[in-house]
N, C-alpha and C positions, 0 to 999 in steps of 0.2 A: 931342335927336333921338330919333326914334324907328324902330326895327331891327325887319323883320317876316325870318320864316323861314317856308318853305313846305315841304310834305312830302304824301305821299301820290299820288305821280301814279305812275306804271306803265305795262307792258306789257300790252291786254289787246284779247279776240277786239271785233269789232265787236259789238254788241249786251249789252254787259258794261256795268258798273259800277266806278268808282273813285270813293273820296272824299279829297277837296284838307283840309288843314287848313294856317292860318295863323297862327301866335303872334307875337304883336307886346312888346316889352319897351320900357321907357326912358320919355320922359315922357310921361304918353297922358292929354289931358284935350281938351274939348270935341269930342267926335268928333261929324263933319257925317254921313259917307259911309263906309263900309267897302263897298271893292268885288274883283272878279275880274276879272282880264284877261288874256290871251293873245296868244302873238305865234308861228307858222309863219311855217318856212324862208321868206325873199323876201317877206312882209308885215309889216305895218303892225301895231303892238299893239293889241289891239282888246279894248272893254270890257264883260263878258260878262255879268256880273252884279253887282248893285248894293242893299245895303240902307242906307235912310237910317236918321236918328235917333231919327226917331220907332217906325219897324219898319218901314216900305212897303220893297216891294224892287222891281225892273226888269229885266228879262233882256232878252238880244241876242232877235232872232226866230228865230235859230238855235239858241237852246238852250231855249227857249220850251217847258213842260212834260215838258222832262227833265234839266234843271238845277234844282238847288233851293240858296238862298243861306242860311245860319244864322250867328248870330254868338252869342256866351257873352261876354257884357256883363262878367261878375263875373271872368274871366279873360283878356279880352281876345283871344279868339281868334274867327277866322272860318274857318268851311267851306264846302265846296261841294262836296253831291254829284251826283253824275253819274250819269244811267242812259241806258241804249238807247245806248250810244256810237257813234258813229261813226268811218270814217277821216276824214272832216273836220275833227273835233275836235282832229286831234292837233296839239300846240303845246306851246311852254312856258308853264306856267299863274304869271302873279302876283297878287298880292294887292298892296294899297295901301288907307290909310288916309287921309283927309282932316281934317283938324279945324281948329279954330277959328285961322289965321293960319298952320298949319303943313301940311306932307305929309310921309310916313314919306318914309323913301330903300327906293329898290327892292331885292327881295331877289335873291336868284338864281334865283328861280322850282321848278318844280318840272314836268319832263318827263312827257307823256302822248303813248301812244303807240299807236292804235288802228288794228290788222291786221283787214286782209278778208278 
């Protein structure tokens, strides 16, 4: 199995910045997908940002040039930082892994919380 942990999410004014970081541990082989997702109060988890294997990544049209996806191959973690935020943004932010016949189990996410 493999256990991802999320950290980096915060309090902060609209037009601010925060960066997501996600550490994944346990058995991590064939990775497809490493992506971001979110879920606000009364919706639907929804998937924000996405790098595949190769390197191409995919973002929602919502975070579309203020979201940026990175991952560290060599330590298995994924970030995602955030600029120009918005109150729409705020959610609980997760992370999730894909790979070859498995998916991590979800973590507890990590709260963002962006004031007008």
């Amino acid at each position: 199995q493999v256990q991802l942990v999320e950290s980096g999410g915060g309090l902060v004014q609209a037009g601010g910045s925060l960066r997501l970081s996600c550490a994944a541990s346990g058995t991590i082989f064939g990775i497809r997908t490493m992506g971001w997702y979110r879920q606000a109060p009364g919706k639907e988890r929804e998937l924000v940002a996405v790098i595949i294997s190769g390197g191409s990544t995919n973002y929602a049209d919502s975070v579309k040039g203020r979201f940026t996806i990175s991952r560290d191959n060599a330590n298995n973690t994924l970030s995602l930082q955030m600029n120009s935020l918005k109150p729409e943004d705020t959610a609980v932010y997760y992370c999730n892994i894909h790979g070859l016949g498995w998916v991590a189990d979800w973590g507890q996410g990590t709260q963002v919380t962006v004031s007008s």
